[in-house]
Backbone as ProteinMPNN parsed JSONL, in Angstrom:
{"seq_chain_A": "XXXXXXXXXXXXXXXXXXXXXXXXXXXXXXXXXXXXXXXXXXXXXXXXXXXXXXXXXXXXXXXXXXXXXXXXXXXXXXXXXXXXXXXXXXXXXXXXXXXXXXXXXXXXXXXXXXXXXXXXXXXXXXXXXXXXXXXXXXXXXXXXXXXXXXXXXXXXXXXXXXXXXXXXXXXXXXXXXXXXXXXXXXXXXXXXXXXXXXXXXXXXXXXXXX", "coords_chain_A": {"N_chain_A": [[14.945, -2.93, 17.691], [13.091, -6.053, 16.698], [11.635, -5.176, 13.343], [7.869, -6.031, 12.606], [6.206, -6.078, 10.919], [5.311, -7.331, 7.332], [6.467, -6.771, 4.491], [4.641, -3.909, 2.553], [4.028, -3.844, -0.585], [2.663, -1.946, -3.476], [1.952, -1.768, -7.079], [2.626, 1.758, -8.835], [2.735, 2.972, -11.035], [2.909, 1.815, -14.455], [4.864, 1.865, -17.034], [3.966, 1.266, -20.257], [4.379, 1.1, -23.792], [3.189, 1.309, -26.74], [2.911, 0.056, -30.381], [0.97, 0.13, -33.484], [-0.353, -0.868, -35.801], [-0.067, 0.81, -38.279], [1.37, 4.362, -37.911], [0.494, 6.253, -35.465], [-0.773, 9.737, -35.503], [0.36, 12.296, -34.808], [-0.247, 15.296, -34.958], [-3.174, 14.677, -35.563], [-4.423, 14.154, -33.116], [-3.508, 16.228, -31.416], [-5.15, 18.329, -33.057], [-7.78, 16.783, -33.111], [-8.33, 15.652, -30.531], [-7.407, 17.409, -28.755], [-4.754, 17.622, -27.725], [-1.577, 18.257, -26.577], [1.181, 19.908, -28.006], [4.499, 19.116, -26.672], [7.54, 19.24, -27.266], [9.197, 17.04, -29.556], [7.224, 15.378, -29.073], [3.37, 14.28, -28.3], [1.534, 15.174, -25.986], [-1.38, 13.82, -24.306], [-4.12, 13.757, -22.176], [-6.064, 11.52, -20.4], [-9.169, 11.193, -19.01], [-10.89, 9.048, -18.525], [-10.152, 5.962, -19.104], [-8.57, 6.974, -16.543], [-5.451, 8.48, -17.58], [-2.231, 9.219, -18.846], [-1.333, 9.891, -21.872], [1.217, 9.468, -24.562], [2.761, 10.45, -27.632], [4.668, 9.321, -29.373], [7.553, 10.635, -31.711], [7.447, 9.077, -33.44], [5.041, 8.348, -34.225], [4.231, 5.97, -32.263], [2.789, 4.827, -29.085], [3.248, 6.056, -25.784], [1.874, 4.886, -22.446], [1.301, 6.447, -19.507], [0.6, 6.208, -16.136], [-1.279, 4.414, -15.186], [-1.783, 1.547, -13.422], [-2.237, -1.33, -13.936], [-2.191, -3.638, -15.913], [-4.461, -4.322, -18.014], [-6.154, -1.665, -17.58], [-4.107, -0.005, -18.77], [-3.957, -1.326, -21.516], [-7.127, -0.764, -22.088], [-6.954, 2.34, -22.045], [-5.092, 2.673, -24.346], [-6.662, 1.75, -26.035], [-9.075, 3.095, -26.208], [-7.732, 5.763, -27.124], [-7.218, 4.968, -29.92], [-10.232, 4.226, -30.939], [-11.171, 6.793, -30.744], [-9.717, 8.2, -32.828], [-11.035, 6.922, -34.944], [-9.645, 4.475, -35.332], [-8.771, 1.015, -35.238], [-8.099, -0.92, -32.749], [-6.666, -3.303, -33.241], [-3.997, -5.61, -33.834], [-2.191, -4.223, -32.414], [0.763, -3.933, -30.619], [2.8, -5.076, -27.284], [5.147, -3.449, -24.953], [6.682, -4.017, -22.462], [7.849, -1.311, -19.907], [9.658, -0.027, -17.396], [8.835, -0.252, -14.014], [7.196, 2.058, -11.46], [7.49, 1.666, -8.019], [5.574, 1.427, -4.688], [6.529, 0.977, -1.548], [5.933, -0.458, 2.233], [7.507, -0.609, 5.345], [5.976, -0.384, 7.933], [7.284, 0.489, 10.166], [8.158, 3.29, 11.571], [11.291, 4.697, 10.352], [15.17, 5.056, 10.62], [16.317, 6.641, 9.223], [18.355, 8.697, 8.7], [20.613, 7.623, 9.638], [21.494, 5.594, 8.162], [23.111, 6.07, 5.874], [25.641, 5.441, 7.768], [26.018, 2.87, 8.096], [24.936, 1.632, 4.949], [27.377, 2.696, 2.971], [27.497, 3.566, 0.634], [24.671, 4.91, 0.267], [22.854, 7.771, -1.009], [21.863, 11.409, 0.29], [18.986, 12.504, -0.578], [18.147, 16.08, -0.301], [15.739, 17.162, -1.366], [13.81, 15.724, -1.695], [13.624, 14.635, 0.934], [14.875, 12.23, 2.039], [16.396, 8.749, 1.319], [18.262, 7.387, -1.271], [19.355, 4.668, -2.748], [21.054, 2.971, -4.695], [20.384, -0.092, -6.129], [22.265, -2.426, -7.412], [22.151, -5.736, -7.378], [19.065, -6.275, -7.755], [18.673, -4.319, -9.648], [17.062, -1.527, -10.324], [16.517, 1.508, -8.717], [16.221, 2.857, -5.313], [14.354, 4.306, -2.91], [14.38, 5.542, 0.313], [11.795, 6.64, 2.917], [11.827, 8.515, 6.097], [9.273, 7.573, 7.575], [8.881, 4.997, 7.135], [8.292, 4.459, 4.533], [8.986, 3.521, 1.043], [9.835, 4.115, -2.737], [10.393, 2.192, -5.465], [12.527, 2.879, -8.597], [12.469, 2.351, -11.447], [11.598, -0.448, -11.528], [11.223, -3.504, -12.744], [9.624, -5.519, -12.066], [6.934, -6.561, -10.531], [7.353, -8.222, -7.997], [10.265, -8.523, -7.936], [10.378, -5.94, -6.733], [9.547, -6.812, -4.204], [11.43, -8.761, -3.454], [13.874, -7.177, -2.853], [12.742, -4.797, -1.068], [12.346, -6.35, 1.06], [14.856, -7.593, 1.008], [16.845, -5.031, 1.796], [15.051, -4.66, 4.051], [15.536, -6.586, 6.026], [18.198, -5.697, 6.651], [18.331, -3.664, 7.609], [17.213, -3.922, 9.485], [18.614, -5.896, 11.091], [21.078, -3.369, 11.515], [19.73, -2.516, 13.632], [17.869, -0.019, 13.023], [14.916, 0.307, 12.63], [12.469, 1.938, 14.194], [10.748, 1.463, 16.932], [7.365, 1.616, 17.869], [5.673, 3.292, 20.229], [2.068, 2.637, 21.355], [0.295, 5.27, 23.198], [-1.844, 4.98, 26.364], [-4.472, 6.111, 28.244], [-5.582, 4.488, 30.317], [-6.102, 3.868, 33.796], [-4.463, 1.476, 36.081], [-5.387, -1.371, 37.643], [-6.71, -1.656, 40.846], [-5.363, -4.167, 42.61], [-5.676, -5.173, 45.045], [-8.62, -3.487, 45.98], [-10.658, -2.886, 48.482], [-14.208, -3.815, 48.844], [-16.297, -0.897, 48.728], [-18.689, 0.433, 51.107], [-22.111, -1.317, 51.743], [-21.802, -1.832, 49.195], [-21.462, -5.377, 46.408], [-20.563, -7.717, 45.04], [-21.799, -7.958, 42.313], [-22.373, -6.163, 41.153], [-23.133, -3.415, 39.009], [-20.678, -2.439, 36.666], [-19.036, 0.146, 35.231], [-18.891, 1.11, 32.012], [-16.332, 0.354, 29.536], [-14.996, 2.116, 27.265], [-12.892, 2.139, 25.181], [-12.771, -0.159, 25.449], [-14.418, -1.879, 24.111]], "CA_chain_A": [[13.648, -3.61, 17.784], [13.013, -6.168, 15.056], [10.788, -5.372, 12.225], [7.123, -6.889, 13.302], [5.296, -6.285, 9.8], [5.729, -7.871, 6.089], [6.596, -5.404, 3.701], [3.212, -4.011, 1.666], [3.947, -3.77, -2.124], [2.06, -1.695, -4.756], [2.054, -0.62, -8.147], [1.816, 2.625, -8.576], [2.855, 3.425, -12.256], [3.191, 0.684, -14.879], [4.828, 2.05, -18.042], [3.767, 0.529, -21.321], [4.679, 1.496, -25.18], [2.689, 0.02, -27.636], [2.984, 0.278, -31.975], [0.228, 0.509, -34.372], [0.376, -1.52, -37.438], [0.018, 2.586, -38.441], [1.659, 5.338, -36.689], [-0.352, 7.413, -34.97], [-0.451, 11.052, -36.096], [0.157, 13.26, -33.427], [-1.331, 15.982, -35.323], [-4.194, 14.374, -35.73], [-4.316, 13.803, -31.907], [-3.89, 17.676, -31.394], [-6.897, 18.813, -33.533], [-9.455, 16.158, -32.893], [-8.632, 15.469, -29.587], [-7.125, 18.513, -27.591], [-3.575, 16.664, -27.104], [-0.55, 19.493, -26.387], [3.097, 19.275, -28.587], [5.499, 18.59, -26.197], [8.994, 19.051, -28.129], [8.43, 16.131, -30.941], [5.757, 14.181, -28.561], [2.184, 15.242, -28.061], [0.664, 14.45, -24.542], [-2.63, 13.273, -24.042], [-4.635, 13.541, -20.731], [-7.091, 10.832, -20.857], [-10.161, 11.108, -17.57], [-11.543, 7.88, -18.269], [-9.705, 5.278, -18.263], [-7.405, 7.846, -16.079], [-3.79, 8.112, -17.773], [-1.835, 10.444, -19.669], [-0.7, 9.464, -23.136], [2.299, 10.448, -24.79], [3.141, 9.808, -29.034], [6.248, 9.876, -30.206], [7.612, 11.197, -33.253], [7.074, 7.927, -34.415], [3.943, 7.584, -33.811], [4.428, 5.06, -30.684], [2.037, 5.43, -27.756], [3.352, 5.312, -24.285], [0.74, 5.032, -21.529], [1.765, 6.771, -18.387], [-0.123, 6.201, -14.882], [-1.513, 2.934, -14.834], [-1.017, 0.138, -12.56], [-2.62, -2.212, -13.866], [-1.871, -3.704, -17.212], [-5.992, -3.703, -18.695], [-6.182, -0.252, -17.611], [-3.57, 0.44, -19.965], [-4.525, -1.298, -22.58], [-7.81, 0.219, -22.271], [-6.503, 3.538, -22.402], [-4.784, 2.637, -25.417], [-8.144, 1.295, -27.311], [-9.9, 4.728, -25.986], [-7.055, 6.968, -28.06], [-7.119, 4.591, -31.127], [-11.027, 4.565, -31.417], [-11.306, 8.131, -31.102], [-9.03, 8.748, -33.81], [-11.564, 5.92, -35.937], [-9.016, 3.564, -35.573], [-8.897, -0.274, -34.765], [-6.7, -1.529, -31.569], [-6.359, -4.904, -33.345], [-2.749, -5.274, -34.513], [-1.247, -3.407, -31.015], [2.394, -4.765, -30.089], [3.152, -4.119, -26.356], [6.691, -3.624, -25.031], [6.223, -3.066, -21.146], [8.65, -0.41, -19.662], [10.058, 0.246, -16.029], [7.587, 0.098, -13.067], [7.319, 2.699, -10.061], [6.442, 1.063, -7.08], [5.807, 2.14, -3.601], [6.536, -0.469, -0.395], [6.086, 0.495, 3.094], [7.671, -1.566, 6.161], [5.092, -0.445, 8.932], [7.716, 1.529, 10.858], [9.245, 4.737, 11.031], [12.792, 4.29, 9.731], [16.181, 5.957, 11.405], [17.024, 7.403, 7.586], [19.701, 9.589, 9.118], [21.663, 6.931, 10.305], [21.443, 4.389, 6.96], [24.908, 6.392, 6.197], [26.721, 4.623, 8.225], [25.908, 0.918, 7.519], [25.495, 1.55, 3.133], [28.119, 4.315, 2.596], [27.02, 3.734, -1.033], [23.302, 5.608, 0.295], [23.095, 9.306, -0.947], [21.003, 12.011, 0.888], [17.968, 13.491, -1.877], [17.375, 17.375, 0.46], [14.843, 17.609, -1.842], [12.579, 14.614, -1.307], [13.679, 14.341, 2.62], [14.853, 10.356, 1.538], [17.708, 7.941, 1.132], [18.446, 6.898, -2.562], [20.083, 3.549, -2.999], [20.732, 2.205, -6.258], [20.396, -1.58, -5.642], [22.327, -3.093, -8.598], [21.487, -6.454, -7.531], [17.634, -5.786, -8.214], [18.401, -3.303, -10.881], [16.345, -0.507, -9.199], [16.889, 2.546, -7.011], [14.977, 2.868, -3.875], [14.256, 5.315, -2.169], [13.683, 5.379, 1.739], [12.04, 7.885, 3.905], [11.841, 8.472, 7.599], [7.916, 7.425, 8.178], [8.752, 3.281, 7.035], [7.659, 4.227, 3.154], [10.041, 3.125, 0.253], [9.917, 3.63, -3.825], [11.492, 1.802, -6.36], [12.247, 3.518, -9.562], [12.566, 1.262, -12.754], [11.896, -1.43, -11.406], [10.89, -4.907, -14.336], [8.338, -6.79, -11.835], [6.41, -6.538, -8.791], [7.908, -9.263, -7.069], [11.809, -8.082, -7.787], [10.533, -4.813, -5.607], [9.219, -7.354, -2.718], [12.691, -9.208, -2.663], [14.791, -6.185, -3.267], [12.615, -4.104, -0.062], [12.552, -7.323, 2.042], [16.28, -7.235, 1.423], [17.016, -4.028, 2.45], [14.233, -4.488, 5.207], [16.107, -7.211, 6.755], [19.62, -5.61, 6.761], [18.653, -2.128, 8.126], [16.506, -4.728, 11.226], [19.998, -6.269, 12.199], [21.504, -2.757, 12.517], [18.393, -1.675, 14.337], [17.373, 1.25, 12.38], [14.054, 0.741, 12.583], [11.777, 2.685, 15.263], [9.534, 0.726, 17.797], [6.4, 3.106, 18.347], [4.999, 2.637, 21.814], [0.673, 3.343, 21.767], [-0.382, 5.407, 24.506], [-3.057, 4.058, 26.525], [-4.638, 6.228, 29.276], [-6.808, 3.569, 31.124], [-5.586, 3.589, 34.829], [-4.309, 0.284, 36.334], [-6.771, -1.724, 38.41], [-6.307, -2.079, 42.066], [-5.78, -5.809, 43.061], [-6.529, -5.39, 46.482], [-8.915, -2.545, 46.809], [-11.445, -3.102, 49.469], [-15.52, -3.221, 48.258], [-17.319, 0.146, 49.393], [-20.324, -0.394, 52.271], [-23.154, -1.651, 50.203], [-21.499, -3.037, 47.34], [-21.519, -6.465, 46.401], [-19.497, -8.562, 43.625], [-22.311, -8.011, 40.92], [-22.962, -4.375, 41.081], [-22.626, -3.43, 37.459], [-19.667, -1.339, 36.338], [-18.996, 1.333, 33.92], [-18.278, 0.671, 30.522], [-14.861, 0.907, 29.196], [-14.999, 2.052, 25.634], [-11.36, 1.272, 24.988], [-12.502, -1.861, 25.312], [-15.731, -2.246, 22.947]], "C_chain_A": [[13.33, -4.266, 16.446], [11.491, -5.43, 14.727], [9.272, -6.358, 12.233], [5.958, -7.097, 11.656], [5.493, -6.991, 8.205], [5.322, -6.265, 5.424], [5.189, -5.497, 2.467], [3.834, -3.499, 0.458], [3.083, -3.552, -3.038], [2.383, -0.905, -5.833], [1.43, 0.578, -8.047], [1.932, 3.36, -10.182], [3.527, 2.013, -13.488], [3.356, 1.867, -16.739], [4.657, 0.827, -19.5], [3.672, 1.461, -22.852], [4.037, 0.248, -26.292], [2.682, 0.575, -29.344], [1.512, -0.232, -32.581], [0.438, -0.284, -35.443], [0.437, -0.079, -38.122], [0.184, 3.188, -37.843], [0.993, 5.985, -36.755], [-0.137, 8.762, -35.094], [-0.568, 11.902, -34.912], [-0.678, 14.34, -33.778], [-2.502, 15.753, -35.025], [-4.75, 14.27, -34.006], [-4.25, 15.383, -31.246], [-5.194, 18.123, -31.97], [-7.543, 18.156, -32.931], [-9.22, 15.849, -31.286], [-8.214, 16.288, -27.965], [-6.0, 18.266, -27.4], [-2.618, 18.523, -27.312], [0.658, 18.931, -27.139], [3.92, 19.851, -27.31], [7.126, 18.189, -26.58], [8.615, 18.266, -29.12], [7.278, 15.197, -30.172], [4.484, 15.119, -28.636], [1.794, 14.27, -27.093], [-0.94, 14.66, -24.634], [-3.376, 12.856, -22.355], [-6.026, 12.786, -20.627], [-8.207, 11.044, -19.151], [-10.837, 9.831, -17.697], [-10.935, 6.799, -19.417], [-8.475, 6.433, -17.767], [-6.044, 7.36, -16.579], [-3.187, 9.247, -18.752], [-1.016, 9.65, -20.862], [0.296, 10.389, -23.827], [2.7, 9.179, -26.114], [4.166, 10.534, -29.314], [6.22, 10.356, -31.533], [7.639, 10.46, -34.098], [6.39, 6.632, -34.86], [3.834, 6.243, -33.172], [3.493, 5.557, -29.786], [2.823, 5.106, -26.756], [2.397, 5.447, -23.642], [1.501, 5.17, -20.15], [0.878, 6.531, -17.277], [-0.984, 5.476, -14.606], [-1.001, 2.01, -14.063], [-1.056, -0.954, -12.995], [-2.645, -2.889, -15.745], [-3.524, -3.508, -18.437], [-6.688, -2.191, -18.543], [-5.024, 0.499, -19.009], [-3.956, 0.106, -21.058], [-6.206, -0.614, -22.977], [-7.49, 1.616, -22.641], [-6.042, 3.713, -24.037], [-5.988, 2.424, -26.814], [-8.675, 2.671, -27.096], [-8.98, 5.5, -27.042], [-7.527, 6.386, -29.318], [-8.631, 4.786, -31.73], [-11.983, 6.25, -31.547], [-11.051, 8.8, -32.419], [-9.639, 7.964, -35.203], [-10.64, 5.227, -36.414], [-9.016, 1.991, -34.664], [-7.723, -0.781, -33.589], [-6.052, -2.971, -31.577], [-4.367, -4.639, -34.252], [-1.458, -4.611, -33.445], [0.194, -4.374, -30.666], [2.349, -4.131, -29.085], [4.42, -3.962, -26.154], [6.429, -3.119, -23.558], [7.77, -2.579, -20.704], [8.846, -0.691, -17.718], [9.021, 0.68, -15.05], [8.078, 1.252, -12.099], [6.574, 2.085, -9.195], [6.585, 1.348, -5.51], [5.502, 0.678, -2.554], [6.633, 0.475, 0.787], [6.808, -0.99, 4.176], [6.948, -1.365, 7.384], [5.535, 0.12, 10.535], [8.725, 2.264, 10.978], [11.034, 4.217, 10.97], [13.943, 5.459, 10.224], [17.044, 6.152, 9.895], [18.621, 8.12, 7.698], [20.7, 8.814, 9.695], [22.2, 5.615, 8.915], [23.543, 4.605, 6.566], [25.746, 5.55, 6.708], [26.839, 3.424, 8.42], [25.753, 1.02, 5.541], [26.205, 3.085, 3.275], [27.764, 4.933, 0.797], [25.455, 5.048, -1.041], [23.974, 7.173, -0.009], [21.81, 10.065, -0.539], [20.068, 12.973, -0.522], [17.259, 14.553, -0.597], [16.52, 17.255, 0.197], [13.589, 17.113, -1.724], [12.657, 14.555, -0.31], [14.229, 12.897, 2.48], [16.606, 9.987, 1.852], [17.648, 7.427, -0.192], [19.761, 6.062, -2.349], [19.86, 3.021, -4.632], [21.46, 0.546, -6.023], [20.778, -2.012, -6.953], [21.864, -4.441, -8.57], [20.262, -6.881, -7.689], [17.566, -4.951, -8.872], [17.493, -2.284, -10.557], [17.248, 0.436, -8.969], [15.669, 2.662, -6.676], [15.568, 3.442, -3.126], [13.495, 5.627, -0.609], [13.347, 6.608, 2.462], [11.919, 7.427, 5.105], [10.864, 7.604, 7.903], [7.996, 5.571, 7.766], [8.479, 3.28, 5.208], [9.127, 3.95, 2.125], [9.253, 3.855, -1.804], [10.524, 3.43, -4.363], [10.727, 2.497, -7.668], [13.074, 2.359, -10.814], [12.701, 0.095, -12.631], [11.402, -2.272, -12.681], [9.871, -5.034, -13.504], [8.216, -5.886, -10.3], [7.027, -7.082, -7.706], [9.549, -8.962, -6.999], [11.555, -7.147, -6.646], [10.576, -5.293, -4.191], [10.344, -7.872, -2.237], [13.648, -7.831, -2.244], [14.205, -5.344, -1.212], [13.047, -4.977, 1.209], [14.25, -7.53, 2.229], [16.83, -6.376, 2.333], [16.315, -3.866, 4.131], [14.967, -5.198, 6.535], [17.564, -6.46, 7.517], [19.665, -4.408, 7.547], [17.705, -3.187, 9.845], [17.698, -4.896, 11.704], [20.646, -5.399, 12.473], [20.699, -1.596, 13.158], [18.12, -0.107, 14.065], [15.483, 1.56, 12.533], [13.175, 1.055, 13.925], [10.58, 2.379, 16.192], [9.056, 2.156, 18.234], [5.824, 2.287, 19.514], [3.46, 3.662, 21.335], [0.169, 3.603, 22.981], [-1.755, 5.756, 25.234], [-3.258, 5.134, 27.93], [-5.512, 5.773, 30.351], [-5.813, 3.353, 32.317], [-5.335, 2.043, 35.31], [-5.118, 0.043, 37.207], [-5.983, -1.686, 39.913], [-6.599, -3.563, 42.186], [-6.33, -5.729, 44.671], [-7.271, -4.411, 47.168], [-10.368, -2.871, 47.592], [-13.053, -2.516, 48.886], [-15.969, -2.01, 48.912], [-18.526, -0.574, 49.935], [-21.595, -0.419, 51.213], [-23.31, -2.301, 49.131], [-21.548, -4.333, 47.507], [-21.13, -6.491, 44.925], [-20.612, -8.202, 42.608], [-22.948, -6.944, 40.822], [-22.341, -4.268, 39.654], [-21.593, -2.688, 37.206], [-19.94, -0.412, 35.124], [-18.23, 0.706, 32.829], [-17.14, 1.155, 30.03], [-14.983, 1.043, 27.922], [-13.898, 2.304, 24.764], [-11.948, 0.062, 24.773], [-13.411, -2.571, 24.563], [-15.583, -2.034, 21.644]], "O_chain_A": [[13.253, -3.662, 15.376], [10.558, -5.198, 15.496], [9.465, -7.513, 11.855], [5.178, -8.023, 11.432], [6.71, -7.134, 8.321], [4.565, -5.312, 5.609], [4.798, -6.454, 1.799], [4.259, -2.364, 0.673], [2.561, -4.518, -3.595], [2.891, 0.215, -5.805], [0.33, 0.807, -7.546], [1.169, 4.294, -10.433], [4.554, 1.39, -13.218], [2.441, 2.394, -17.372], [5.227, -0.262, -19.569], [2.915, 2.429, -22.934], [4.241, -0.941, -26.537], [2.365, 1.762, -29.424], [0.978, -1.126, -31.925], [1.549, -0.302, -35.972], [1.535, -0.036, -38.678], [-0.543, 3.156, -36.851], [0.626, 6.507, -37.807], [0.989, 9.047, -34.684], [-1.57, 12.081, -34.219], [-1.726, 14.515, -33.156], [-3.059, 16.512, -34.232], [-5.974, 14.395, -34.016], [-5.169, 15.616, -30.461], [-6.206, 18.243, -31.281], [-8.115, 18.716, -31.995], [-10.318, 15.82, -30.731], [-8.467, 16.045, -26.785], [-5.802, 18.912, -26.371], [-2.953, 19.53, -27.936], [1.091, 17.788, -26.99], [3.9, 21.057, -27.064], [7.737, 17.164, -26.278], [7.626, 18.669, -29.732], [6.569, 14.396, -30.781], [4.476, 16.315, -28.925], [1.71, 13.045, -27.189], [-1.498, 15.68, -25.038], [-3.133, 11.883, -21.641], [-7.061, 13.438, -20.767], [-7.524, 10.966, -18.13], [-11.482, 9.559, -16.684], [-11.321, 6.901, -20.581], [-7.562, 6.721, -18.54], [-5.513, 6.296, -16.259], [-3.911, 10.066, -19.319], [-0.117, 8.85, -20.601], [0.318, 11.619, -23.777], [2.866, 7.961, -26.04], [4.483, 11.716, -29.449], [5.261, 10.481, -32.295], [7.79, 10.722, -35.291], [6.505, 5.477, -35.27], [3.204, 5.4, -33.811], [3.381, 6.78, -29.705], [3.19, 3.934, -26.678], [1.667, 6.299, -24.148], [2.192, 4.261, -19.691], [-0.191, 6.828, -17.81], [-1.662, 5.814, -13.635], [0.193, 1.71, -14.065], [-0.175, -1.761, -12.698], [-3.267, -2.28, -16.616], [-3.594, -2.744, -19.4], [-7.564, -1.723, -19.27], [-5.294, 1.312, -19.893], [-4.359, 0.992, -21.811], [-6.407, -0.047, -24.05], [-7.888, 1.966, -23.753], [-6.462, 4.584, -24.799], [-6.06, 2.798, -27.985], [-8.633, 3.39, -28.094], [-9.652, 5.928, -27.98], [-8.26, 7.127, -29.972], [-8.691, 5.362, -32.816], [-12.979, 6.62, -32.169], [-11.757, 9.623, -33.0], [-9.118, 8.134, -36.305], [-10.499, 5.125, -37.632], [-9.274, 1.99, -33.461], [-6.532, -0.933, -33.862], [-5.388, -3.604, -30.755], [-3.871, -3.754, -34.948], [-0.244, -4.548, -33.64], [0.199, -5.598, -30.528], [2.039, -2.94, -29.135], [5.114, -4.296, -27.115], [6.016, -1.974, -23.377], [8.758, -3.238, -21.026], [8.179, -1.462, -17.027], [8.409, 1.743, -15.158], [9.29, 1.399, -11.942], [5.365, 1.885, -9.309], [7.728, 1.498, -5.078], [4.694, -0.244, -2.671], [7.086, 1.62, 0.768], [6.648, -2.162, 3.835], [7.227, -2.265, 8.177], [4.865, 0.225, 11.562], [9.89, 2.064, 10.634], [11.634, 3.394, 11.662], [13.63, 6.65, 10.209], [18.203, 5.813, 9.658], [19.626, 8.04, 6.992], [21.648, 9.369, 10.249], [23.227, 4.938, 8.967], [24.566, 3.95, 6.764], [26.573, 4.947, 6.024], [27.839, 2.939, 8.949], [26.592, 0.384, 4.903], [25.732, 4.182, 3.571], [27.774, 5.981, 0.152], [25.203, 5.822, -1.964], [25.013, 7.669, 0.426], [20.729, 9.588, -0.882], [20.533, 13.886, -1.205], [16.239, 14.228, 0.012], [15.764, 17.133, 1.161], [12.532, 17.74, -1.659], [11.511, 14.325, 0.077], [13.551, 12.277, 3.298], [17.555, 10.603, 2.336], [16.595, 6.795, -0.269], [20.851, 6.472, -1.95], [18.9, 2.803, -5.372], [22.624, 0.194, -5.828], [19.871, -2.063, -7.784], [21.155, -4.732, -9.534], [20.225, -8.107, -7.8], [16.437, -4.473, -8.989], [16.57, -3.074, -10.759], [18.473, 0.318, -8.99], [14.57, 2.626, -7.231], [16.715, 3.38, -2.682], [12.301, 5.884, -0.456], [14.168, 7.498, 2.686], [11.888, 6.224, 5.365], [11.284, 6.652, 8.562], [7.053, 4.899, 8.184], [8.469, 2.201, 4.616], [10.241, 4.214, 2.578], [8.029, 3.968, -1.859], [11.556, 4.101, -4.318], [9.545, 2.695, -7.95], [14.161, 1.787, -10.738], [13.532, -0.583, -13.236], [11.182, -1.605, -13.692], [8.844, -4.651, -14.064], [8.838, -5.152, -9.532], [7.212, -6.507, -6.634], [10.085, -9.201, -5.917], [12.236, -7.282, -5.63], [11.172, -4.771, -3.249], [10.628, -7.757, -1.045], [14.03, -7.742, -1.077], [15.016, -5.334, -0.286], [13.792, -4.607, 2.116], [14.814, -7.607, 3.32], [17.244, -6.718, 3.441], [16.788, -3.247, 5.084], [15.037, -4.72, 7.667], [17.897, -6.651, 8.687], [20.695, -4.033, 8.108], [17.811, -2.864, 11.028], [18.049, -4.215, 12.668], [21.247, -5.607, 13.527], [20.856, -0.377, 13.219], [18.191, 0.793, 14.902], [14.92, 2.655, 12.54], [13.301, 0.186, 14.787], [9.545, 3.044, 16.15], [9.606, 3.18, 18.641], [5.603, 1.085, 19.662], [3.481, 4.862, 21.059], [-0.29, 2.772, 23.764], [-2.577, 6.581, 24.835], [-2.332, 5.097, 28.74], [-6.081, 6.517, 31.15], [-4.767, 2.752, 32.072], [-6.166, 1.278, 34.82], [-5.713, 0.986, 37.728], [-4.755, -1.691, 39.999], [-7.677, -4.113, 41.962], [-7.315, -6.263, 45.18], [-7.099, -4.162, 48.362], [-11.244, -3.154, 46.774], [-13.276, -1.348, 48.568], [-16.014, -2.274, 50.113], [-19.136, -1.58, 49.572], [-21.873, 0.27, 50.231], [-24.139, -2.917, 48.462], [-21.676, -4.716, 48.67], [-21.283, -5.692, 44.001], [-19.962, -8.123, 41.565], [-24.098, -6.866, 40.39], [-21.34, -4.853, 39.24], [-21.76, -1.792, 38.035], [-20.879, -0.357, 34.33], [-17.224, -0.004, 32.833], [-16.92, 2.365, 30.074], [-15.099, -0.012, 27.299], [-14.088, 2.686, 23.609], [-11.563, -0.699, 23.885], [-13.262, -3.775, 24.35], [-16.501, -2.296, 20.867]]}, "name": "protein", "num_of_chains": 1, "seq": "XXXXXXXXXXXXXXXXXXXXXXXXXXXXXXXXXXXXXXXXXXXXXXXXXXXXXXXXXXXXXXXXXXXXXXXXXXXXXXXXXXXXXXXXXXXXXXXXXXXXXXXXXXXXXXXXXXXXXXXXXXXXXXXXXXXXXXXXXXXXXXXXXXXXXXXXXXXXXXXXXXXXXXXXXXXXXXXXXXXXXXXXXXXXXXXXXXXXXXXXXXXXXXXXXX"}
């Protein structure tokens, strides 16, 4: 059954690393602001702008759990003026996206096997892991139609890259036409008026149908 929906595409994690004309003191980021050491990093759990920050040992910020690139940089101005520092001077360097695509129906996962022999089974997630070198990616398919790509560069690489895949698993009909079931009885075409009635007697309301 083909494929009847366009594939939906969103960010769902947008890494970004940004420098300091001064490295940031992780210490300093422990005392004054609660942050945890983390081997040589110290993580940072920010609640407003939601994201978790993480300084390297050389003094680098990354910004974890953002989608959206002004959310991050926000996040990033929130640590720096905490610490009574200026966010002018910031270099970004954006990092590998996670992004989640769905195709709108359930997917025959257990069968992918045998059209990419390259696919390997993840028990652990329930999925299909493909590592798509031509989109630089892996993507990851489950049963229910959902997809993520892991490192992906851009938004739009994930949309060709799923729409790829979307197409190729349609021609060997993998994917799962859902039938909605409807219990509204069929009409009679020729059932005979009851004594009394007449064509504009009102009916009952179908609320299926409102």
């Amino acid at each position: 059954m083909a494929r009847r929906e366009a594939v939906n595409v969103r960010v769902v994690n947008r890494l970004v690393r940004y420098t300091a004309p001064e490295p940031i003191d992780g210490d300093e980021v422990v005392s004054q602001l609660g942050g945890k050491k983390s081997g040589k990093s110290v993580i940072l759990a920010l609640k407003s702008p939601r994201a978790t920050l993480l300084i390297d040992e050389k003094g680098r910020l990354v910004v974890h759990g953002t989608s959206h690139p002004e959310v991050s940089r926000a996040a990033a101005k929130e640590l720096l003026l905490r610490l009574g520092q200026s966010d002018s001077g910031l270099t970004t360097e954006r990092g590998p996206l996670v992004v989640s695509f769905g195709y709108g129906q359930p997917l025959r996962t257990d069968r992918i096997q045998e059209f990419v022999p390259e696919a390997k089974v993840d028990a652990r997630l329930e999925c299909i892991r493909i590592v798509d070198e031509q989109y630089d990616m892996e993507l990851l398919f489950f049963s229910n139609g959902g997809g993520v790509a892991l490192g992906a560069r851009s938004e739009n690489m994930v949309s060709l890259a799923a729409s790829h895949w979307g197409t190729r698993f349609d021609a060997e009909r993998l994917f799962v036409e859902v039938l909605v079931r409807t219990d509204r009885e069929p009409e009679a075409d020729d059932a005979e008026p009851a004594d009394g009635d007449d064509e504009d007697q009102e009916q009952p309301l179908d609320l299926e149908d409102s």
